[in-house]
C-alpha positions in Angstrom: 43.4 6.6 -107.8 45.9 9.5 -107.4 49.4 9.3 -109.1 51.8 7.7 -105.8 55.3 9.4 -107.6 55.7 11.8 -104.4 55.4 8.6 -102.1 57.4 6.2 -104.1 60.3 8.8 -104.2 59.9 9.0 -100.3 60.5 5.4 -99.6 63.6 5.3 -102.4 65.0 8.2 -100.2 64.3 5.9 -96.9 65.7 2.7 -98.2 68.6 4.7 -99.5 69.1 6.0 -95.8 68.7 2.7 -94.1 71.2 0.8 -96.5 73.7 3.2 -96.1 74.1 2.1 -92.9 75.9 -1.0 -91.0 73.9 -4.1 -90.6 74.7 -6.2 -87.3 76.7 -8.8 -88.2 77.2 -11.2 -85.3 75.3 -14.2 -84.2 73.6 -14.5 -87.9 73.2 -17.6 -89.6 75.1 -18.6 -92.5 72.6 -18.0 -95.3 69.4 -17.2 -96.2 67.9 -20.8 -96.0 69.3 -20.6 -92.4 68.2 -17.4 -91.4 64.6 -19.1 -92.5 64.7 -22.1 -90.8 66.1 -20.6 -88.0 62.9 -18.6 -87.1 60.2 -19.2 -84.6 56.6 -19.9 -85.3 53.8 -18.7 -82.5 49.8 -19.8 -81.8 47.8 -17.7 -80.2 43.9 -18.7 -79.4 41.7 -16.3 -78.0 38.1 -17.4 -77.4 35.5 -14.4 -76.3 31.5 -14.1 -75.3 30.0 -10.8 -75.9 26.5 -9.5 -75.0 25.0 -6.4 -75.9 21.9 -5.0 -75.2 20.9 -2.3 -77.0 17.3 -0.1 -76.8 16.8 0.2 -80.0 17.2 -3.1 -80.9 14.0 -6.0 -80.7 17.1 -8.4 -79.8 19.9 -8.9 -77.4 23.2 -10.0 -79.3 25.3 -13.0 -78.2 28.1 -13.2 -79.6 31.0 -16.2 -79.6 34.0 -16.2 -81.2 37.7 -18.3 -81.2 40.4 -16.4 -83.4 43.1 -18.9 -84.0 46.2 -16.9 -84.7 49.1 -18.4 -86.3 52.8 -16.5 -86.9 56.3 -17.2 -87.9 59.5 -14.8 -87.5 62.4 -15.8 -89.4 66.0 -15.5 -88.4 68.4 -12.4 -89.4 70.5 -12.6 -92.3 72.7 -9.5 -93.2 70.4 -7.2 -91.4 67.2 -9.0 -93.0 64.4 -10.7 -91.8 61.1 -11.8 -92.0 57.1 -11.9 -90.5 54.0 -13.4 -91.5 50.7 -13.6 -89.6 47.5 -15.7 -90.2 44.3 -15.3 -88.4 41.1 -17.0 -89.0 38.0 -16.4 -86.9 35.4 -18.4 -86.2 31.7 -18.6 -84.7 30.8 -21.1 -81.7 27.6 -22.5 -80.9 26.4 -19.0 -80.5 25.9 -16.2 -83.3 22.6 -13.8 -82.1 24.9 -11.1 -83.6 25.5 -9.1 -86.4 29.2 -8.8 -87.4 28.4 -5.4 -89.0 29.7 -4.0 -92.6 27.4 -5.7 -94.4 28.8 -9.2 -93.3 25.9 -10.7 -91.6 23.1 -9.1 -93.7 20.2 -11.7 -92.5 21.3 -10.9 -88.5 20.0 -6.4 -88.6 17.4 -7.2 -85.6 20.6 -8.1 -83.8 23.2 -4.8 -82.1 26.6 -5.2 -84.1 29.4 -7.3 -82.3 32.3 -6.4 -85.1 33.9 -10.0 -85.2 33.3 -10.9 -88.8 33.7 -14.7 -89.4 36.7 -15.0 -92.0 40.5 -15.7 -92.7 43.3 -12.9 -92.7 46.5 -12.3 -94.0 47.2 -10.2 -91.0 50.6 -9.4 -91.3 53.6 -9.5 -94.1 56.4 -7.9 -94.4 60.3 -7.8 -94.5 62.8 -5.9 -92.1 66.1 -4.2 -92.4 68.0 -3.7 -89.4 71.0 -1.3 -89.7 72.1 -1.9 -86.5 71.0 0.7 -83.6 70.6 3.6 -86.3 67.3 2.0 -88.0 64.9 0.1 -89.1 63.0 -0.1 -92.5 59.9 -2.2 -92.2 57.9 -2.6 -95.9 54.7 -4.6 -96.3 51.9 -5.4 -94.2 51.6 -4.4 -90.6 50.8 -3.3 -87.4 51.5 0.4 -86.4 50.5 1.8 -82.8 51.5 5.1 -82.2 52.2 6.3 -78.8 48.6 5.7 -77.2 46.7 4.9 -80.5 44.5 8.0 -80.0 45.4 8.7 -83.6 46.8 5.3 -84.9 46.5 2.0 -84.1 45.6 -1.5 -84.6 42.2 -2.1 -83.0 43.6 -4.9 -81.0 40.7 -5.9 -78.7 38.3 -6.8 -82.0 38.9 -10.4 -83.1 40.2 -9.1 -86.4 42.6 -6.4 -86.2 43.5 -3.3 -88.3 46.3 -3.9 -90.3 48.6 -1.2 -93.0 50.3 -1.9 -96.1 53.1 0.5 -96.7 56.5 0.8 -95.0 58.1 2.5 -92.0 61.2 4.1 -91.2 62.5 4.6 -87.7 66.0 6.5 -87.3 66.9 5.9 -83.6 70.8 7.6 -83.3 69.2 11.1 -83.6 70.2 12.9 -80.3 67.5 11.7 -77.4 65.2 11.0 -80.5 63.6 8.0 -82.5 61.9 9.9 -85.5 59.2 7.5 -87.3 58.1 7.8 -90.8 55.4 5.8 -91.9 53.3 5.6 -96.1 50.0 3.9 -96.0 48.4 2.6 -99.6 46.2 1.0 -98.0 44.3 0.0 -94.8 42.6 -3.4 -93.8 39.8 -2.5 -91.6 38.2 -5.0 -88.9 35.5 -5.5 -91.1 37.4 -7.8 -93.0 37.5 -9.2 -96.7 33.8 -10.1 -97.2 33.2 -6.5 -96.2 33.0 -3.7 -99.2 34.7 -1.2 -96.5 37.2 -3.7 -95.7 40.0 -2.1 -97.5 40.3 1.8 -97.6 43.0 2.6 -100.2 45.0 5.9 -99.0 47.7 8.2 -99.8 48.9 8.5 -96.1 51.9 10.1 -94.7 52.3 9.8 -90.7 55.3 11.4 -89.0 56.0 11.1 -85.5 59.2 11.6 -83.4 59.4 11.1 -79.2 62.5 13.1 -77.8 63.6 12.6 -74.8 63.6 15.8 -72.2 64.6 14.0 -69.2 64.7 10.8 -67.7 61.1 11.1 -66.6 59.7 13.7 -69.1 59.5 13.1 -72.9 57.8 15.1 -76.2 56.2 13.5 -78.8 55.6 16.2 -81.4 53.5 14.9 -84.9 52.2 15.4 -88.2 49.2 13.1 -89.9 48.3 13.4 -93.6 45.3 11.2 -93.9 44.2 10.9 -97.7 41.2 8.3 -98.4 40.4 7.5 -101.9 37.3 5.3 -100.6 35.9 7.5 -97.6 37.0 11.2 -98.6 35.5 12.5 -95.2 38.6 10.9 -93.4 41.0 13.2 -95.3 42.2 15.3 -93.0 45.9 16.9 -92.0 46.5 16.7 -88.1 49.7 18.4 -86.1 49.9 18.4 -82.5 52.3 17.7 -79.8 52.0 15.4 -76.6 54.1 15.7 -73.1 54.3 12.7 -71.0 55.8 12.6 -67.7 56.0 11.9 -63.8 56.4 12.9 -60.6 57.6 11.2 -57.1 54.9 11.7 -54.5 53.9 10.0 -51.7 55.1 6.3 -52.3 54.7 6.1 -56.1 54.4 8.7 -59.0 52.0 11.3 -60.4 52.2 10.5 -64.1 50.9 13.3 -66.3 49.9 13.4 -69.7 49.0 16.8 -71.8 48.2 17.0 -75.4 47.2 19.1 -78.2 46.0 18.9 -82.0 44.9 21.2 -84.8 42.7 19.0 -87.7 41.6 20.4 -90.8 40.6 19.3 -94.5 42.3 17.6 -97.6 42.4 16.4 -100.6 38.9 15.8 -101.4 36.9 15.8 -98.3 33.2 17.1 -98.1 33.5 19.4 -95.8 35.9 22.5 -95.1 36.7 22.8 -91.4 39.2 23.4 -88.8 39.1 21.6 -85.3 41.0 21.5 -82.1 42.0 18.5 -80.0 42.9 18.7 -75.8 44.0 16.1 -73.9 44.6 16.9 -69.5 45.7 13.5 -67.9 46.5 12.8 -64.8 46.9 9.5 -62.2 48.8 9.1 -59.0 50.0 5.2 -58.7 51.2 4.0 -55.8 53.9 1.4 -55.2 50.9 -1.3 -53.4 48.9 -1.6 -56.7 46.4 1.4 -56.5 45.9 3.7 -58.6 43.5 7.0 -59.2 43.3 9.2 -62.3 41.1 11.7 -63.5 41.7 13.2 -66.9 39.7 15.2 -69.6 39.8 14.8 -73.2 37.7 17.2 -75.5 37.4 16.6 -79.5 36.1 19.7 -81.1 32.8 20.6 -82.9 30.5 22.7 -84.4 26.9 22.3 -83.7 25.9 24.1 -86.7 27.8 23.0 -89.4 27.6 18.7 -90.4 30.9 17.0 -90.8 33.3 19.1 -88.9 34.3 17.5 -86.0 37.6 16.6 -85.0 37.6 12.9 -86.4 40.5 9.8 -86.1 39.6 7.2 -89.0 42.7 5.3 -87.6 42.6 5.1 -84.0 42.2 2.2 -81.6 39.0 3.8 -80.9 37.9 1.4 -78.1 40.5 2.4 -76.0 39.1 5.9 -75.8 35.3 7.7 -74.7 33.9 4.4 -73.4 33.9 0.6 -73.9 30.6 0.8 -75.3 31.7 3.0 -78.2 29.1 5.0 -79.0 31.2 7.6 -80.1 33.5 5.8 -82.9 32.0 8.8 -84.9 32.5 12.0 -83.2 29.3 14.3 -83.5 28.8 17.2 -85.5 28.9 19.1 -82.3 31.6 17.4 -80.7 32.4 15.6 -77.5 34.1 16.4 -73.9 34.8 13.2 -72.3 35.9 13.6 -68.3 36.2 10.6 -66.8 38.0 9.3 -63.3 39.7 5.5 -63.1 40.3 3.3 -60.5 43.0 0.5 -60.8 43.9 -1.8 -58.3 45.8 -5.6 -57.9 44.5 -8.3 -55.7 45.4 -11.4 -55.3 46.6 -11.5 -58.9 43.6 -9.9 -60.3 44.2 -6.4 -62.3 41.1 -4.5 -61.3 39.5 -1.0 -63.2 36.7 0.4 -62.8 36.1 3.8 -64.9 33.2 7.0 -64.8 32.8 8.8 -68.0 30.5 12.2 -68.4 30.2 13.2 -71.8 28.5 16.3 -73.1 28.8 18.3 -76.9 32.1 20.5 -77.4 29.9 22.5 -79.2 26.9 24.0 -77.7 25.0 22.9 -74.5 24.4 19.0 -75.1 24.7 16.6 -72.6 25.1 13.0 -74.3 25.4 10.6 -71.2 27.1 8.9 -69.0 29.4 5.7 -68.5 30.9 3.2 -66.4 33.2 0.8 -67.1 34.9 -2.0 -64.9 37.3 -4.9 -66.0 39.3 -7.4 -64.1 41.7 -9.4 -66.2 44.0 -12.9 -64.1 46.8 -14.3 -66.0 46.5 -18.0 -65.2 50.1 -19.3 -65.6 52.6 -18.1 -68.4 50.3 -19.4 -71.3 46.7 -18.7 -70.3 44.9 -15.3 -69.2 40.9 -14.5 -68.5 39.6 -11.2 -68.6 35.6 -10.0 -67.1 34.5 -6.7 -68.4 31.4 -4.8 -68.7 30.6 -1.4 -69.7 26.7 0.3 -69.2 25.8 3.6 -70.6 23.2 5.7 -70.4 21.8 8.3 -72.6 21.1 11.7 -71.8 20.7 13.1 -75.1 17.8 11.5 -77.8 21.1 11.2 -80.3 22.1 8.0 -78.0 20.6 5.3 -76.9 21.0 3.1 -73.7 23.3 0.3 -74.1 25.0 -2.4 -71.8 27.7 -5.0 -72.8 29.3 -7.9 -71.0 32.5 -9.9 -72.3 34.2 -13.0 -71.0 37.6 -13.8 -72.8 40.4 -16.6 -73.0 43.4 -16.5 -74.2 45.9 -19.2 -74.6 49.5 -18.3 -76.1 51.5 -21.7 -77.5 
């Protein structure tokens, strides 16, 4: 592992910053014992059925799952506080899958449904709050920057994608909240049992959202992604995104554009230099409809293995399709327009979403998608969500693939 002296002297400087500053003193219990006992603890259940049926598997996978989430936030004491999350997931009845990474080796005829059975640590870490100007946040945690294209927690999988490091948000900049953020190390979905569970890093992520107007903000960012256990996710990523809205015909046109260079680091495989784009637009009306249409493009080179645009930290369901076929982007790349549908009906939230993907790179078509979820909140403690997702494959690269979830929650 690679000497950590630059990064330790970048969190002394931070912690330096963030005590020089005033802690909020009012409404704080007396000590630390009270601060402690003063805290709230939070269960969260969340019970899902998954099906996927995939060509080029013999079998269809059904998978069932409960995670049983379990967390506690202490009280503030001179600026300081506390968080610890445990989750532990578990199979029901059913478990036609396989939980992928090597977790479930007797289960290959079986697609991969990535909810490995297992406990978690999920989250640990301390807090310093100097009052409006910052925040210093060290141990183990979730980070979801801006709209987890590039980093994110992987929410919707049963085990999420946690960091060890710290952060450092200064928010009394002039219309800015600037976010610093070291990763050590990364705890992937796959879990402890897994031997990619952990992916130990020397990662920098800077990110800072400045305010242009009250409608119009720019979220410029720099990425230094160093892998000591996967040396193909070492890349350096700077771009800029530009969020905004405009008042039309009984709601708003919100608007999205974005742009990224990515190249090599440290010791990846490959040299290479590769272009992100991001065109987003949706017009959302006051009565609950809305209708976008965007484009997204991560670039490629059909020629050259290993040198497409690549993001190792994303939420990477949230982007190119619920069936994720693309959590590795291909050597040639992939354009991914796609038009949405949302709509609310009697309490339902309703989406429906057509993806056409084709190569960056060259003259590949790969397929196509659609996507449709409604999700009901049942009360203030319970939700249920339907989704489904079909693709098919225009390219021999791909295969056909459908999946189907139904999903509970229950918050306590």
């Amino acid at each position: 592992m690679r000497p950590r002296r630059n990064s330790l002297l970048l969190g002394m400087l931070a912690c330096n910053a963030v005590l020089a500053a005033d802690p909020v003193a009012q409404d704080q219990p007396a000590g630390f014992a009270d601060a402690v006992t003063a805290g709230k603890a939070h269960l969260n259940l969340r019970y899902r059925f998954e099906h996927v049926d995939q060509d080029n598997f013999s079998e269809n996978a059904e998978a069932s799952t409960l995670r049983f989430r379990l967390n506690y936030a202490t009280g503030s004491w001179q600026g300081w506080s506390g968080f610890g999350e445990f989750d532990y997931v578990g199979e029901l009845l059913m478990d036609d899958f396989n939980s992928g990474a090597g977790t479930s080796p007797d289960r290959t005829e079986y697609p991969v449904v990535a909810d490995p059975e297992g406990a978690d640590l999920n989250q640990l870490y301390l807090d310093y709050e100097a009052g409006d100007a910052a925040r210093l946040r060290f141990g183990r945690q979730r980070i979801n920057l801006d709209n987890q294209r590039f980093v994110g927690g992987v929410g919707w999988r049963q085990n999420e994608q946690t960091f060890d490091g710290f952060n450092l948000d200064l928010r009394n900049l002039q219309k800015t909240l600037l976010s610093y953020t070291y990763v050590a190390q990364v705890n992937r979905i796959s879990g402890e049992r897994s031997a990619t569970g952990n992916d130990d890093q020397n990662t920098h992520l800077l990110n800072a959202t400045i305010a242009l107007s009250h409608s119009w903000s720019l979220t410029p960012y720099a990425y230094y992604i160093d892998s000591d256990n996967t040396p193909a996710f070492s890349t350096v990523t700077a771009g800029g995104r530009v969020t905004g809205k405009i008042p039309a015909g009984g709601g708003n046109i919100e608007l999205a554009a974005e742009y990224a260079t990515q190249s090599d680091t440290a010791d990846a495989p490959v040299n290479f230099r590769a272009d992100y784009f991001l065109g987003d637009a949706a017009w959302v009306l006051k009565s609950g409809l809305s209708l976008g249409i965007a484009f997204e493009s991560l670039g490629g080179d059909e020629n050259v293995a290993g040198a497409a645009f690549r993001t190792p930290l994303a939420t990477l369901h949230l982007f190119q399709g619920w069936v994720d076929q693309f959590l590795v982007t291909p050597d040639a790349g992939i354009d991914d327009f796609h038009v949405s549908v949302k709509y609310t009906l009697a309490g339902w939230n309703l989406q429906a979403v057509y993806h056409d993907f084709s190569a960056q790179s060259g003259n590949a078509d790969w397929g196509t998608e659609f996507d449709f979820s409604a999700v009901r909140s049942l009360g203030d403690r319970y939700s249920v969500m339907l989704k489904g997702a079909c693709f098919d494959a225009d390219s021999s690269a791909f295969v056909d693939a459908s999946k189907f979830w139904l999903m509970f929650t229950a918050d306590f």
